[in-house]
Jmol script that loads the backbone (N, CA, C; Angstrom):
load data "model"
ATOM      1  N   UNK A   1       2.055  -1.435 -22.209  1.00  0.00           N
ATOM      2  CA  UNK A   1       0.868  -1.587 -21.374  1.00  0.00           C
ATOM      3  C   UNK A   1       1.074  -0.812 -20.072  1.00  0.00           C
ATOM      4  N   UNK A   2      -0.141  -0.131 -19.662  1.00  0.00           N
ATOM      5  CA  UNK A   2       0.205   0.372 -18.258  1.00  0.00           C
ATOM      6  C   UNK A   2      -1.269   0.284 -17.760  1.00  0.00           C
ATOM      7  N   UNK A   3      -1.402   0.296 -16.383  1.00  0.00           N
ATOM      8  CA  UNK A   3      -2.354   0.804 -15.804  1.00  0.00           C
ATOM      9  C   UNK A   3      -3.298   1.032 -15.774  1.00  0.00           C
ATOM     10  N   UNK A   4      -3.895   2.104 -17.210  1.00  0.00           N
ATOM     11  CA  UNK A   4      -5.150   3.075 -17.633  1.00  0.00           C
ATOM     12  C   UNK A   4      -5.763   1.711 -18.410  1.00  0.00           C
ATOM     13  N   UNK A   5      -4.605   0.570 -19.290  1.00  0.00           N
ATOM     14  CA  UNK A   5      -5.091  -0.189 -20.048  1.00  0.00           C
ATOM     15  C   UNK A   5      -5.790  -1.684 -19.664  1.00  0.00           C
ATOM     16  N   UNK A   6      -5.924  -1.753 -18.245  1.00  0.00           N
ATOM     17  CA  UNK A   6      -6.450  -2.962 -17.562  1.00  0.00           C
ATOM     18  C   UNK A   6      -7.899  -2.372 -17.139  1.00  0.00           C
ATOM     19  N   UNK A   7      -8.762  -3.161 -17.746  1.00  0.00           N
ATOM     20  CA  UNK A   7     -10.302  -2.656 -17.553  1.00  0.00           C
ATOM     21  C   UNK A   7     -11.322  -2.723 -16.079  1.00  0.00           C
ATOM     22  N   UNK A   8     -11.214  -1.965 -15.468  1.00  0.00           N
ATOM     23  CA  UNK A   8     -11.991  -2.326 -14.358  1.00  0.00           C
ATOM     24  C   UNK A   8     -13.463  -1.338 -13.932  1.00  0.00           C
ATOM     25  N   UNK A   9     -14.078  -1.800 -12.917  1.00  0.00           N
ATOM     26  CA  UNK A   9     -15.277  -0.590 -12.722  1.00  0.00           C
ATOM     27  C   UNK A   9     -14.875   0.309 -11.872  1.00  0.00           C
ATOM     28  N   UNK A  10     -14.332   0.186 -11.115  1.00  0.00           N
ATOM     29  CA  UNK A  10     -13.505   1.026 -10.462  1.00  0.00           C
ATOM     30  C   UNK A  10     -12.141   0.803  -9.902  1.00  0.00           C
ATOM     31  N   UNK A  11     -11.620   2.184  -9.602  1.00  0.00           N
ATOM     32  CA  UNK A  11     -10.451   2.180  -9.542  1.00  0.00           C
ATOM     33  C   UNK A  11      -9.653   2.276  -7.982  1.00  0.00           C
ATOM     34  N   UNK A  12      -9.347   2.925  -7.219  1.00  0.00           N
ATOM     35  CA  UNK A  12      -8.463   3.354  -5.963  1.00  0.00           C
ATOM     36  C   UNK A  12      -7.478   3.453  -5.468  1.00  0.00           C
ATOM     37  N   UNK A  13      -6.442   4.285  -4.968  1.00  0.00           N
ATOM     38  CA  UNK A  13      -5.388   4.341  -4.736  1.00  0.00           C
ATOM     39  C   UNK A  13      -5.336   3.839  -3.128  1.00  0.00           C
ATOM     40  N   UNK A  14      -4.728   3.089  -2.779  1.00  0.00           N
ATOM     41  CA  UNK A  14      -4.928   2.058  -1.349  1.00  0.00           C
ATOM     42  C   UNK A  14      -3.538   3.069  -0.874  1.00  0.00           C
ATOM     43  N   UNK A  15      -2.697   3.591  -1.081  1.00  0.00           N
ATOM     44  CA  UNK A  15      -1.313   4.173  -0.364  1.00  0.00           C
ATOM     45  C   UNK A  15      -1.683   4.725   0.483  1.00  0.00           C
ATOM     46  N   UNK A  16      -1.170   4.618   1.544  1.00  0.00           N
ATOM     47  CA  UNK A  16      -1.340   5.562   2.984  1.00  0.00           C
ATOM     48  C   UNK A  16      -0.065   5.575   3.710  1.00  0.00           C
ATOM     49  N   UNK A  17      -0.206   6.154   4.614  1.00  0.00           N
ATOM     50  CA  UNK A  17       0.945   6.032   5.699  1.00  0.00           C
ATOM     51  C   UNK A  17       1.105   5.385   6.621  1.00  0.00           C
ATOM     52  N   UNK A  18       0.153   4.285   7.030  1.00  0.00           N
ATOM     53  CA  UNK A  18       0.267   3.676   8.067  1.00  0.00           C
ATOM     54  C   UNK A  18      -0.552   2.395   7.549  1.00  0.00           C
ATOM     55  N   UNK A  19      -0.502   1.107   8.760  1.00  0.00           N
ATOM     56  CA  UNK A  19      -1.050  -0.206   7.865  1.00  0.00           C
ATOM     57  C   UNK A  19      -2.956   0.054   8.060  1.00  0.00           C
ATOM     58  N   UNK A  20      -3.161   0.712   8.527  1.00  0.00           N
ATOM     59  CA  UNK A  20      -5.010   0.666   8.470  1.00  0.00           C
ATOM     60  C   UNK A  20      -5.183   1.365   7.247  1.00  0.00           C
ATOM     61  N   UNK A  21      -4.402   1.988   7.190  1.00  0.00           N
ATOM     62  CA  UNK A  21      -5.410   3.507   5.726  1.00  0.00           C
ATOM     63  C   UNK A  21      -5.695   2.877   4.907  1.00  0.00           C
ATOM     64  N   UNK A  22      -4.835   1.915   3.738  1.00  0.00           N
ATOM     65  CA  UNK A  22      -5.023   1.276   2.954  1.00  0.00           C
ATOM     66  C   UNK A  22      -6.127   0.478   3.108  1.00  0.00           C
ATOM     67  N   UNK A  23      -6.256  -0.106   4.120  1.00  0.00           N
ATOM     68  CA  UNK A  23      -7.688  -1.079   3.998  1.00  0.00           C
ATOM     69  C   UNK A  23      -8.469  -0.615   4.058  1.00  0.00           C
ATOM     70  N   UNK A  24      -8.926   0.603   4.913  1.00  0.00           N
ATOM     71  CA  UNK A  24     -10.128   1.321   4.996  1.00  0.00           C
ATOM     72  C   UNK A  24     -10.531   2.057   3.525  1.00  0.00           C
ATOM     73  N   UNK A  25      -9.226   2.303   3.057  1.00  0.00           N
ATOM     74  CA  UNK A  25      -9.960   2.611   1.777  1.00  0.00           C
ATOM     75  C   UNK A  25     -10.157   1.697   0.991  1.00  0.00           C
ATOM     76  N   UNK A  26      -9.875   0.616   0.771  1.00  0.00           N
ATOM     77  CA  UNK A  26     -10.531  -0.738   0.186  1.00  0.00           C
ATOM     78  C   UNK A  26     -11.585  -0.813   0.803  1.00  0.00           C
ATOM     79  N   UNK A  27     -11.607  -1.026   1.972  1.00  0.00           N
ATOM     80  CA  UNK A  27     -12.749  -1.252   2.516  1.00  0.00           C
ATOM     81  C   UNK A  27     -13.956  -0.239   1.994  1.00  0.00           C
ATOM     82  N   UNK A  28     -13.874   0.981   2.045  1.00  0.00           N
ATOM     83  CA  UNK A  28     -14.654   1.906   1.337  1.00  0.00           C
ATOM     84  C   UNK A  28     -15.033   1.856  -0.079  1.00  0.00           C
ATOM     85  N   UNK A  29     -14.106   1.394  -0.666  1.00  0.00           N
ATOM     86  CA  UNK A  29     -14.266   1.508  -1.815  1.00  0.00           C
ATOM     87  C   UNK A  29     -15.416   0.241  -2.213  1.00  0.00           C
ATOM     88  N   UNK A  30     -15.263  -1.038  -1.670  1.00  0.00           N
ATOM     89  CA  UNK A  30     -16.221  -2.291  -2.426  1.00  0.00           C
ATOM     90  C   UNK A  30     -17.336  -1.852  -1.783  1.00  0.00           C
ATOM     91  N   UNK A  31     -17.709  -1.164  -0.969  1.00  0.00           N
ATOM     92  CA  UNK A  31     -18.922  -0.965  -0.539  1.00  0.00           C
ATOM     93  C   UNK A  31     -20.107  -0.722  -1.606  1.00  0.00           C
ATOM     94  N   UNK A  32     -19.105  -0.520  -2.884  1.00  0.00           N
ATOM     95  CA  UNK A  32     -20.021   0.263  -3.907  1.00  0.00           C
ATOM     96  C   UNK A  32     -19.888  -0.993  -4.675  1.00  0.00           C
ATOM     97  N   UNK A  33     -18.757  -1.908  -4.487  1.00  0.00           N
ATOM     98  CA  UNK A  33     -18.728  -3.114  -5.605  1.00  0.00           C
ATOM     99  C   UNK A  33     -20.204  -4.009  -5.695  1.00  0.00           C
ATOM    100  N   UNK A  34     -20.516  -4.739  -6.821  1.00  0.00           N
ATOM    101  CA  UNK A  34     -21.362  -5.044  -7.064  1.00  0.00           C
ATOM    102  C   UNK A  34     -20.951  -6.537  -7.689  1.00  0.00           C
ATOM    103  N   UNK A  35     -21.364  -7.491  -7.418  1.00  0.00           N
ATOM    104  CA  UNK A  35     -21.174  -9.162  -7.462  1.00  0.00           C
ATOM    105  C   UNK A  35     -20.933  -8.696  -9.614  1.00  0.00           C
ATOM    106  N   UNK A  36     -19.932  -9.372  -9.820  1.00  0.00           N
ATOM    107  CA  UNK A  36     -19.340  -9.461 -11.079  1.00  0.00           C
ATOM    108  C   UNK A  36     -18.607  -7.810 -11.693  1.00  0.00           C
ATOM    109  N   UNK A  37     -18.748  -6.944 -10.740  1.00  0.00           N
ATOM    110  CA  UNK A  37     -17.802  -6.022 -11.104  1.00  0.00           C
ATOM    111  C   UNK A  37     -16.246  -5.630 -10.505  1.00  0.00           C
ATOM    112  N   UNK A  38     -15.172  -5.396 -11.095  1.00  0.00           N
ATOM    113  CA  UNK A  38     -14.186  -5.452 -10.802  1.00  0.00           C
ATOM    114  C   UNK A  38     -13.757  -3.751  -9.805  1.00  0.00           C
ATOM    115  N   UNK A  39     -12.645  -3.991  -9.184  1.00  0.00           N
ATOM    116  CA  UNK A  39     -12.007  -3.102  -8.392  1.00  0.00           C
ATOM    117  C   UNK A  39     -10.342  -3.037  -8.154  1.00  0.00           C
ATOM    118  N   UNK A  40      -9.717  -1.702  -9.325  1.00  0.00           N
ATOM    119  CA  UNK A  40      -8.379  -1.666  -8.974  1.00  0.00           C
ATOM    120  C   UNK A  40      -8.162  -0.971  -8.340  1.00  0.00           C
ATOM    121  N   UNK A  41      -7.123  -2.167  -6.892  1.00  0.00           N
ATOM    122  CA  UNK A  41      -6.352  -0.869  -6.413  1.00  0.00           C
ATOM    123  C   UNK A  41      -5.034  -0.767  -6.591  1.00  0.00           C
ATOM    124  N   UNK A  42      -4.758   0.187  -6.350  1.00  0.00           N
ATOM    125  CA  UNK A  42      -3.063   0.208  -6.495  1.00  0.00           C
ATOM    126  C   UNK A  42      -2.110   1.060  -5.256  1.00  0.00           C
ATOM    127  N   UNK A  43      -1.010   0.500  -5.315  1.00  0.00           N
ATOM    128  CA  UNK A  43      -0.022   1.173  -3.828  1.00  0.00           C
ATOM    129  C   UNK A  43       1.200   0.804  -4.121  1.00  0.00           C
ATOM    130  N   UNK A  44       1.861   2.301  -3.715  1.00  0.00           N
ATOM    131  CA  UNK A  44       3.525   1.919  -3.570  1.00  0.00           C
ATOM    132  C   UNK A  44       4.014   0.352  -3.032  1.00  0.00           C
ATOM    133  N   UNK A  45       3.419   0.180  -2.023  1.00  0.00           N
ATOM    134  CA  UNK A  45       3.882  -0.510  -1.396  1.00  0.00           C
ATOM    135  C   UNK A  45       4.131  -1.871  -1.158  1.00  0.00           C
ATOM    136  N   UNK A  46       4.873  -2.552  -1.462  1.00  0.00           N
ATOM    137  CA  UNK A  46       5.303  -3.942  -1.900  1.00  0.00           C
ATOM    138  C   UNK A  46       4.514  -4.738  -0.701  1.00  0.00           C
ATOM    139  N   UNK A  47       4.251  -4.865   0.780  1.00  0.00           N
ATOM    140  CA  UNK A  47       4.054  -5.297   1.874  1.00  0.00           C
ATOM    141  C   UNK A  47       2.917  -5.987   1.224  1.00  0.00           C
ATOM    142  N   UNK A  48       2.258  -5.195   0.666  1.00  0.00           N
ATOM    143  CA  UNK A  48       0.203  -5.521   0.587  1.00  0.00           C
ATOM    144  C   UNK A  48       0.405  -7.162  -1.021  1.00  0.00           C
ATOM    145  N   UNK A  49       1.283  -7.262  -1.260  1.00  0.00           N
ATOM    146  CA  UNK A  49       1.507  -7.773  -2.500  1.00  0.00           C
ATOM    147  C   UNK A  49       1.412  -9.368  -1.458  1.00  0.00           C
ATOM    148  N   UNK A  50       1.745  -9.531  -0.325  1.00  0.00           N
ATOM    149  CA  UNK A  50       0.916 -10.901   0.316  1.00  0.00           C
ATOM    150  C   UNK A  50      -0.474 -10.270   1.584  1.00  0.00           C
ATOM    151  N   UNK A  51      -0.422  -9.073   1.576  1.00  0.00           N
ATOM    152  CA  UNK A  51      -1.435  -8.805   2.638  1.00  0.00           C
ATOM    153  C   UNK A  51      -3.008  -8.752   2.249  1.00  0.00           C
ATOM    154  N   UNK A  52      -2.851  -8.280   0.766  1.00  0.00           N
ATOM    155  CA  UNK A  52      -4.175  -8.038  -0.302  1.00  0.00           C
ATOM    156  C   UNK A  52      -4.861  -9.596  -0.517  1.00  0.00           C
ATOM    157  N   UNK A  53      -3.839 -10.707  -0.986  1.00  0.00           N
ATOM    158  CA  UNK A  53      -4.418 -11.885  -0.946  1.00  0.00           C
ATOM    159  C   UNK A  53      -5.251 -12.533   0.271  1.00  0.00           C
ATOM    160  N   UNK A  54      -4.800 -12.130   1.586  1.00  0.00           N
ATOM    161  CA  UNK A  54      -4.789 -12.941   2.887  1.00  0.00           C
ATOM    162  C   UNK A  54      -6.407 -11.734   2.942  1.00  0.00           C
ATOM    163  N   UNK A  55      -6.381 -10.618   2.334  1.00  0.00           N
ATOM    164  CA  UNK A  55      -7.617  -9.416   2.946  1.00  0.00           C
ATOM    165  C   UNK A  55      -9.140 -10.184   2.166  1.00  0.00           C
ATOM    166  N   UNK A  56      -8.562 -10.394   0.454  1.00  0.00           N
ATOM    167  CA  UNK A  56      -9.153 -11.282   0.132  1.00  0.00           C
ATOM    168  C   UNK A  56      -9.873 -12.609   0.260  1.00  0.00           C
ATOM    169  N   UNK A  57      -8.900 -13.350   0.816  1.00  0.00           N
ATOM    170  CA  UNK A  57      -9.336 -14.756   1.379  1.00  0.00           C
ATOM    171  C   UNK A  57     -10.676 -14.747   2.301  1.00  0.00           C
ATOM    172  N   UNK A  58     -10.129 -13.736   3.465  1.00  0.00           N
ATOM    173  CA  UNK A  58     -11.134 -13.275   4.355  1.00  0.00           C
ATOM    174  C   UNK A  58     -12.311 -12.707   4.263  1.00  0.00           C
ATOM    175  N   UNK A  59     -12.545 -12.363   3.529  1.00  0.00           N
ATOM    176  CA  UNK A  59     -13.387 -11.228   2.577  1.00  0.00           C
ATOM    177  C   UNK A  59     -14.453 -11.876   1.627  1.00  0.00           C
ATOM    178  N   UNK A  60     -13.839 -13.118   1.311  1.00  0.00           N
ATOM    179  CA  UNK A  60     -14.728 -14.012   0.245  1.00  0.00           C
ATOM    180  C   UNK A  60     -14.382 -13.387  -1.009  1.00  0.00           C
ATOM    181  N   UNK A  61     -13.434 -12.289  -1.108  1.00  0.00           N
ATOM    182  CA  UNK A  61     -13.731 -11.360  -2.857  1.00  0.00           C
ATOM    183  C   UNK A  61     -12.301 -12.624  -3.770  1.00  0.00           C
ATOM    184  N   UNK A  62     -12.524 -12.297  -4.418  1.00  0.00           N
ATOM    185  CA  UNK A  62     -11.418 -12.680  -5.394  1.00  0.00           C
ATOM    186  C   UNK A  62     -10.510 -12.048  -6.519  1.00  0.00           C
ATOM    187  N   UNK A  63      -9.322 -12.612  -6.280  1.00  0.00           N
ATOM    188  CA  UNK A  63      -8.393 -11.623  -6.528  1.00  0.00           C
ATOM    189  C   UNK A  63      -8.328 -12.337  -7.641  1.00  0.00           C
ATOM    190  N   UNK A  64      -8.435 -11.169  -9.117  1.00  0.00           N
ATOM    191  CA  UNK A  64      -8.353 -12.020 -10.100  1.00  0.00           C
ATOM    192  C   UNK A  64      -6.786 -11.348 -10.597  1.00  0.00           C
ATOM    193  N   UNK A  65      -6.138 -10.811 -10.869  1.00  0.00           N
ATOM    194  CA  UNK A  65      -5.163 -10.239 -10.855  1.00  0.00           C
ATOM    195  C   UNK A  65      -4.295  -9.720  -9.710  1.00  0.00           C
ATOM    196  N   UNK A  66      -2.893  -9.482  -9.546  1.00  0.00           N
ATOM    197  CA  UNK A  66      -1.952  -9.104  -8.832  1.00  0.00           C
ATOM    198  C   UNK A  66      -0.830  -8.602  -9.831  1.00  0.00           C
ATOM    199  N   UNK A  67       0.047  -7.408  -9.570  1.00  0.00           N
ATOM    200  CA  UNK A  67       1.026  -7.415  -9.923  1.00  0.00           C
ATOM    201  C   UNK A  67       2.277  -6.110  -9.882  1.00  0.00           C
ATOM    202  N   UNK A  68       3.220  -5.721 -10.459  1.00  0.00           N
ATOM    203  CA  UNK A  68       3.798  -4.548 -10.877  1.00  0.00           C
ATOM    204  C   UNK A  68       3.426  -3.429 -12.252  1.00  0.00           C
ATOM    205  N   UNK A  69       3.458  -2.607 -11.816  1.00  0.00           N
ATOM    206  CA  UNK A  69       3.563  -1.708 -13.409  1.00  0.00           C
ATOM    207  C   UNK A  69       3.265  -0.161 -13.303  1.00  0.00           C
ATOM    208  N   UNK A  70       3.935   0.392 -13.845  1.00  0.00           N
ATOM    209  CA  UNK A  70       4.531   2.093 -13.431  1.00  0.00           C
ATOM    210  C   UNK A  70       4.664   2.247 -12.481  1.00  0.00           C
ATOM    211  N   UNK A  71       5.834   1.106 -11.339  1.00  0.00           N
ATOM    212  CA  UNK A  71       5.923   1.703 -10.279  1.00  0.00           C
ATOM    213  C   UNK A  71       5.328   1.587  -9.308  1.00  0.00           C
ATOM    214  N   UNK A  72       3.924   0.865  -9.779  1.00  0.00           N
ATOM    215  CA  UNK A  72       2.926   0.724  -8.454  1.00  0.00           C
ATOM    216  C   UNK A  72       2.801  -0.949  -8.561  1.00  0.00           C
ATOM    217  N   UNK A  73       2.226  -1.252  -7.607  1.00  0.00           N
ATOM    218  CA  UNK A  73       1.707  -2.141  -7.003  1.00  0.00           C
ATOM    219  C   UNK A  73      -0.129  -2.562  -7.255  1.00  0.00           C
ATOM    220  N   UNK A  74      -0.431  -3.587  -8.095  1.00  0.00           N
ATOM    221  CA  UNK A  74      -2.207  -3.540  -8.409  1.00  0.00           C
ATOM    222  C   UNK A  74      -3.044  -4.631  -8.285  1.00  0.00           C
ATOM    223  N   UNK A  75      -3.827  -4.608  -7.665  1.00  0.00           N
ATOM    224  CA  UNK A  75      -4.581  -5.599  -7.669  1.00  0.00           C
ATOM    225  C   UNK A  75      -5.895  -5.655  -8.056  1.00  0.00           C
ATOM    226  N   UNK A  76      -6.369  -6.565  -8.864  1.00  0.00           N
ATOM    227  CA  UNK A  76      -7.707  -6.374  -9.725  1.00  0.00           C
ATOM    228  C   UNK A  76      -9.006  -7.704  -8.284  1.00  0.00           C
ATOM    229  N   UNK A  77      -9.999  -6.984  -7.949  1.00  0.00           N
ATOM    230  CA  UNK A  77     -10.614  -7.623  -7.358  1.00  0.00           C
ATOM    231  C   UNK A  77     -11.993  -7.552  -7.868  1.00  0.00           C
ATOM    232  N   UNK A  78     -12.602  -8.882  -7.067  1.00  0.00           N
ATOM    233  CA  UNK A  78     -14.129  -8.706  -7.993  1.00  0.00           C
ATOM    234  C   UNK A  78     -14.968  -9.189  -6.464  1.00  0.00           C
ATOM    235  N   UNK A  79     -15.929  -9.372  -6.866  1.00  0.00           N
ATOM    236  CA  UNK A  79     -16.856 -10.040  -5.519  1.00  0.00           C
ATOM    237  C   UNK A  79     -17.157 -11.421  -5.877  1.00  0.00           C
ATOM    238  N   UNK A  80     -17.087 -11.975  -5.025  1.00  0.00           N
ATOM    239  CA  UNK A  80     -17.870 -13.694  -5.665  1.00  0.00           C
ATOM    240  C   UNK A  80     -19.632 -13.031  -5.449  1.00  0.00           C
ATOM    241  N   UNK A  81     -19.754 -14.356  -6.916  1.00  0.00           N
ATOM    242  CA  UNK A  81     -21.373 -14.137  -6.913  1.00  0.00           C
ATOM    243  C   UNK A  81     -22.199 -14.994  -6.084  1.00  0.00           C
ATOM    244  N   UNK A  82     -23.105 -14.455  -5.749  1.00  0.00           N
ATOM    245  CA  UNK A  82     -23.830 -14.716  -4.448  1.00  0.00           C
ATOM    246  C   UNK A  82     -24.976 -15.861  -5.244  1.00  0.00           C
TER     247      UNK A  82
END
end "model"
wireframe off; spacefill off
backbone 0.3
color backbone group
C-alpha cells in the first residue's frame, strides 16, 4: 500500500521551510473543500503529526486519518457537514 492507494478529492504537499508555509497551503487548499469531500496532505515532517490535529480541532474539519508511509507524513481531512 502506498499513498496513490488512499482515496481522496484532493491531494497537497503541506512541506515547507518554515512553520507558516505548511498551513497556508492547507489553508489554501480547503478553500476548494466541499462538506463530505476529503483532503490529503502530506509532509516530511514529523512536528505537524500533533500540530495537524490541534489545526483541525480549531478549524471544525475532521481528521479522519493520520499517519506514516513512503517516508511522508499524511493526513486525510474532510469538512464537517454543515
Amino acid at each position: 500500500m502506498n499513498l496513490d492507494s488512499i482515496p481522496c478529492d484532493f491531494f497537497v504537499d503541506i512541506s515547507g521551510t518554515d512553520c507558516a508555509v505548511p498551513f497556508s497551503k492547507l489553508n489554501d487548499a480547503l478553500e476548494v473543500l466541499q462538506p463530505g469531500q476529503t483532503l490529503m496532505a502530506v509532509s516530511g515532517k514529523q512536528a505537524l503529526l500533533s500540530d495537524i490535529p490541534a489545526f483541525c480541532r480549531q478549524r471544525n474539519l475532521q481528521l479522519i486519518d493520520q499517519g506514516e508511509m513512503d517516508d511522508m507524513f499524511y493526513f486525510l481531512i474532510s469538512l464537517q457537514g454543515h
